[in-house]
C-alpha positions as CSV (number, residue, x, y, z in Angstrom):
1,X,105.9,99.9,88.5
2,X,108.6,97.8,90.0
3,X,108.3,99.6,93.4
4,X,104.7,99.2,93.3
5,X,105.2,95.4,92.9
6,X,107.6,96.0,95.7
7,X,105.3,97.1,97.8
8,X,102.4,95.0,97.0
9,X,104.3,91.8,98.3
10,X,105.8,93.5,101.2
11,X,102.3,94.5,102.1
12,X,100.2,91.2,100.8
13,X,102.4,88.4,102.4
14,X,104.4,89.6,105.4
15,X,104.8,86.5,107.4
16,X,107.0,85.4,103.5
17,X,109.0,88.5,104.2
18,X,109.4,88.2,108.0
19,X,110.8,84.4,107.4
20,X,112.7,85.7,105.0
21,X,114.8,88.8,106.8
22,X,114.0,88.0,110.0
23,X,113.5,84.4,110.4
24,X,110.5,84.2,112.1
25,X,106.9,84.3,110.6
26,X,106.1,86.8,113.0
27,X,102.9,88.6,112.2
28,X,103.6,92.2,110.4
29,X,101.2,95.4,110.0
30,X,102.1,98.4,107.3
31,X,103.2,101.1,109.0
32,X,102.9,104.4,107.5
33,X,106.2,106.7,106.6
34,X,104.5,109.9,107.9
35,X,104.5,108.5,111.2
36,X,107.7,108.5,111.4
37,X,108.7,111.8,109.7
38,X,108.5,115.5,111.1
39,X,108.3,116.5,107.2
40,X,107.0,115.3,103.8
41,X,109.3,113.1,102.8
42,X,108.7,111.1,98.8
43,X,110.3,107.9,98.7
44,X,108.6,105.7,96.1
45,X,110.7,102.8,97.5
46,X,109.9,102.9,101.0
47,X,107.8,100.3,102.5
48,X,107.4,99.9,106.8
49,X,106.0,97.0,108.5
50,X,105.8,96.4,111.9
51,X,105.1,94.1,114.9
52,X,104.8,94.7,118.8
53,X,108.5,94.2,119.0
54,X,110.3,94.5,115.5
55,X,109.7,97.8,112.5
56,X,111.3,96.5,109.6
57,X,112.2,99.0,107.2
58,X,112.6,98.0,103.6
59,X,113.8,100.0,100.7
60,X,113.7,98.0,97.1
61,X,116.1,99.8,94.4
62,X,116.7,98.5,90.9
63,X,119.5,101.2,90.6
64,X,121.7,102.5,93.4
65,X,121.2,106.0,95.2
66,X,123.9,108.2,97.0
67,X,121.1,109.2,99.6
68,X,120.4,105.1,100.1
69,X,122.5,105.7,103.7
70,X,121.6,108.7,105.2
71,X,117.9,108.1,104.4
72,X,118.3,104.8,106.5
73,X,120.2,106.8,109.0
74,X,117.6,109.5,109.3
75,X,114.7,106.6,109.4
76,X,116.2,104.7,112.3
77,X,116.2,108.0,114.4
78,X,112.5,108.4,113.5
79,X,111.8,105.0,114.1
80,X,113.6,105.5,117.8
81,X,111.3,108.8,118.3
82,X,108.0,106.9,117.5
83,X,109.0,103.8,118.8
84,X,112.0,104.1,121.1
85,X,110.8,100.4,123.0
86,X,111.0,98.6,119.4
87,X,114.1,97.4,117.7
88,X,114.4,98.0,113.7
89,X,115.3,96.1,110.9
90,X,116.5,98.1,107.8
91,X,117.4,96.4,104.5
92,X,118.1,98.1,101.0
93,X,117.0,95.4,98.4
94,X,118.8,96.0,95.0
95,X,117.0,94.1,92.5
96,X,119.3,94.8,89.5
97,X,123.1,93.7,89.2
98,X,125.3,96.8,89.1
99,X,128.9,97.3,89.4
100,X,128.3,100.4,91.1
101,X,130.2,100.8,95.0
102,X,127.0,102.2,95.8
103,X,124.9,98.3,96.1
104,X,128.1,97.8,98.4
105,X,127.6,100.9,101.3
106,X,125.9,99.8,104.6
107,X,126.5,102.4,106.9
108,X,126.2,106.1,107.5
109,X,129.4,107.9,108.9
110,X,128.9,111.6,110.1
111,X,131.8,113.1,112.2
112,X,131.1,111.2,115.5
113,X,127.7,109.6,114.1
114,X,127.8,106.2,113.0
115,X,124.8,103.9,111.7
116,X,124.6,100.6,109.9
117,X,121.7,98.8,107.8
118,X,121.9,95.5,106.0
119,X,122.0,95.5,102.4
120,X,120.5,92.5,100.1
121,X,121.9,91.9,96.6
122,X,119.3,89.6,94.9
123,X,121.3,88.4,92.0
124,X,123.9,86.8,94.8
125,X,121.3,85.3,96.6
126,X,120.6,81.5,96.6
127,X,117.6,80.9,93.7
128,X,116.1,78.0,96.1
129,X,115.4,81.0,98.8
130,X,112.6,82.3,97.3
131,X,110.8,79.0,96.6
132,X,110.9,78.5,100.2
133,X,107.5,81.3,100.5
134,X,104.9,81.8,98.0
135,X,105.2,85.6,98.4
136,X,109.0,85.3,97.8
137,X,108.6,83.9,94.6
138,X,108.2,86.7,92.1
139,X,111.8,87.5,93.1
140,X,113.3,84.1,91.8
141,X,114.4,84.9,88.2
142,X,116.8,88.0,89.9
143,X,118.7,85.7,92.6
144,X,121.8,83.9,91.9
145,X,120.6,81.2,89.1
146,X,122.5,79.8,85.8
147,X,119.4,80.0,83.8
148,X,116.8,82.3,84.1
149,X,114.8,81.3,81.8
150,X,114.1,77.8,83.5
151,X,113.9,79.7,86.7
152,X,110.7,81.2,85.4
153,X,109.5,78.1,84.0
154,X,109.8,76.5,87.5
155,X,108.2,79.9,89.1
156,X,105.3,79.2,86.8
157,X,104.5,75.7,87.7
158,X,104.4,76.5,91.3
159,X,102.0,79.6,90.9
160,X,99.8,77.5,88.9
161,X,99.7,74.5,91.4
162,X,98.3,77.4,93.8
163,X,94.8,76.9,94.8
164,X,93.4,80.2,95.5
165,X,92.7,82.8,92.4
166,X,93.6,85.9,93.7
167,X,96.7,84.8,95.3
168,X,97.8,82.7,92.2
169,X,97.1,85.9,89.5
170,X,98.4,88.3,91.9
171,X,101.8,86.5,92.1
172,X,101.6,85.6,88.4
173,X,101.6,89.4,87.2
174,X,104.1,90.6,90.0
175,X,106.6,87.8,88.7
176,X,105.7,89.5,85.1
177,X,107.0,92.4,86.3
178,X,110.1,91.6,88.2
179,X,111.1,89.0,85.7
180,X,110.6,92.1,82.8
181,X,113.9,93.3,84.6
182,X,116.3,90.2,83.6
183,X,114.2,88.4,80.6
184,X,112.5,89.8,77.2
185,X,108.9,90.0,77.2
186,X,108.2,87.7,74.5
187,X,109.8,85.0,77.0
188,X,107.6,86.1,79.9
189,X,104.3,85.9,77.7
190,X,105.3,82.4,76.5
191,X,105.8,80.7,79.9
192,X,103.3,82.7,82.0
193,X,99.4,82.5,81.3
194,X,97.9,85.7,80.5
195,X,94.5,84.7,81.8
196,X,95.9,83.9,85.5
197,X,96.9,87.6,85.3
198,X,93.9,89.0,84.3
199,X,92.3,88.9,87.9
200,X,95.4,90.3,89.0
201,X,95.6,93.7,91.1
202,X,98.6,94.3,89.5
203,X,97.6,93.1,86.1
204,X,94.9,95.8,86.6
205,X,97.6,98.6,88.0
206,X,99.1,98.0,84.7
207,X,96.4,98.2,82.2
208,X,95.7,101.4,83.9
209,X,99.1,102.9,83.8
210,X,99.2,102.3,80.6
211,X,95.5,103.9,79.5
212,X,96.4,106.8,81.0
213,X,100.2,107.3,79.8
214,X,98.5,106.9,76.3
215,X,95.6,109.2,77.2
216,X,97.9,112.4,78.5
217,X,100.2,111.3,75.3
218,X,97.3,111.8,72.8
219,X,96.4,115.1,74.9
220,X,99.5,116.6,74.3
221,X,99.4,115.5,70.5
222,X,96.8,117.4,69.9
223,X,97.7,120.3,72.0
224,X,101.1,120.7,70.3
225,X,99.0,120.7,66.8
226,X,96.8,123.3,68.2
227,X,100.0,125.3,69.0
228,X,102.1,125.0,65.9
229,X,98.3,126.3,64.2
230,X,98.5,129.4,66.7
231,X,95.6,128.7,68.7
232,X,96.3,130.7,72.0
233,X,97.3,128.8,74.9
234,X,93.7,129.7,76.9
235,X,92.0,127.9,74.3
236,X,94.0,125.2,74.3
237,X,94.3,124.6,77.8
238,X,90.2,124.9,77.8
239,X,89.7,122.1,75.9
240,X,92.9,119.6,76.6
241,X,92.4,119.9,80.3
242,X,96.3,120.8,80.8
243,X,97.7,123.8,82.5
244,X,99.1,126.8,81.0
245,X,102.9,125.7,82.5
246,X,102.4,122.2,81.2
247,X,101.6,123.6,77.5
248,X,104.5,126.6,78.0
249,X,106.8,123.8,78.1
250,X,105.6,121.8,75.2
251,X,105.5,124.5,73.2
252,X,109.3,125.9,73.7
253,X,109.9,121.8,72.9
254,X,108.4,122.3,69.8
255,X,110.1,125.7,69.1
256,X,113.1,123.7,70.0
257,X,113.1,121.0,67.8
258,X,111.7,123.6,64.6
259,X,114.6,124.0,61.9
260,X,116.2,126.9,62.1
């Protein structure tokens, strides 16, 4: 959910994020990764955006990856192929604090191969930042401030100052989110309407998420009851919906957890 967020600002408020990294609100279009790949490549975190002169490649993390450098590496080259006339911008956002060396590694080293990408860690980043951009601001309660808490609370009063509905509930439920990494829920419900969200994109992205995560667990409720009453695995996968692999391995979890 967090990359989705992620994304949905990226995506919903450029000129915010092209003040931000590249400081100029320079008009930015999404870019799609399989223009730039020869392959299929998954990356949940990936988000392109680019202008007639600037791609700007963004990768939001809440935990590091050992593949963070080679992947920037091997999307610069891309970005070169496609685009060899446009310069590129590549920042790795970690969102979470972590001791790791990982948040620290900006560069790809292979043999005679050298590449380097900027690297953003929001919880030493200035709190007042992300005030400066309404699109910016969901990211406030993970910079660099004393008292989160408050931070929210002052998040809060600006998004509810904001004139236009969908923008307003759309920021409200992405700060939600982001702030679900640093503060307990029971905080975020306290200081952040519920009926701003409700409108919300996101709010909605949610509330289905969730629907269906409960749906496919009640499916496989019933399917591991119809299995531990010996009902063959045809029947069962006639009238759950779910494939014969998918109820193989629930049942070998259920012969694993039987006493022996």
């Amino acid at each position: 959910m967090y990359d989705n967020v992620c994304k949905f600002l990226a995506e919903s408020f450029t000129s915010d994020f092209a003040t931000w990294l590249l400081n100029e609100p320079i008009a930015l279009t999404q870019l799609s990764p399989s223009e730039l790949s020869l392959e299929p490549i998954r990356a949940d975190a990936l988000i392109l955006l680019q202008s007639d002169e600037i791609v700007l490649h963004l990768e939001f993390q809440t935990r590091p990856k050992v593949e963070i450098p080679f992947r920037m590496s091997d999307y610069r080259l891309r970005g070169y192929r496609k685009f060899p006339q446009k310069k590129m911008r590549q920042v790795v956002i970690y969102l979470q604090p972590s001791d790791s060396e990982l948040v620290y590694q900006t560069e790809f080293i292979l043999e005679n191969s050298w590449h380097r990408f900027d690297v953003i860690r929001l919880w030493e980043q200035p709190t007042e930042i992300f005030f400066n951009c309404p699109g910016l601001l969901p990211f406030a309660t993970l910079s660099q401030t004393n008292n989160q808490t408050r931070t929210l609370e002052e998040v809060a009063q600006v998004i509810e100052a904001i004139e236009d509905t969908r923008i307003r509930s759309n920021l409200a439920a992405s700060t939600a989110v982001l702030s679900g990494l640093v503060l307990n829920k029971d905080v975020i419900k306290r200081i952040l309407r519920s009926d701003i969200m409700r409108e919300s994109v996101i709010y909605q992205d949610i509330l289905q998420e969730g629907l269906e995560q409960g749906i496919q667990q009640n499916t496989q409720e019933i399917a591991i009851k119809l299995i531990n009453k010996g009902i063959s695995l045809e029947i069962i996968a006639d009238a759950t919906g779910l494939t014969i692999e998918q109820l193989q391995k629930l049942q070998a979890q259920t012969e694993d957890t039987q006493p022996q």
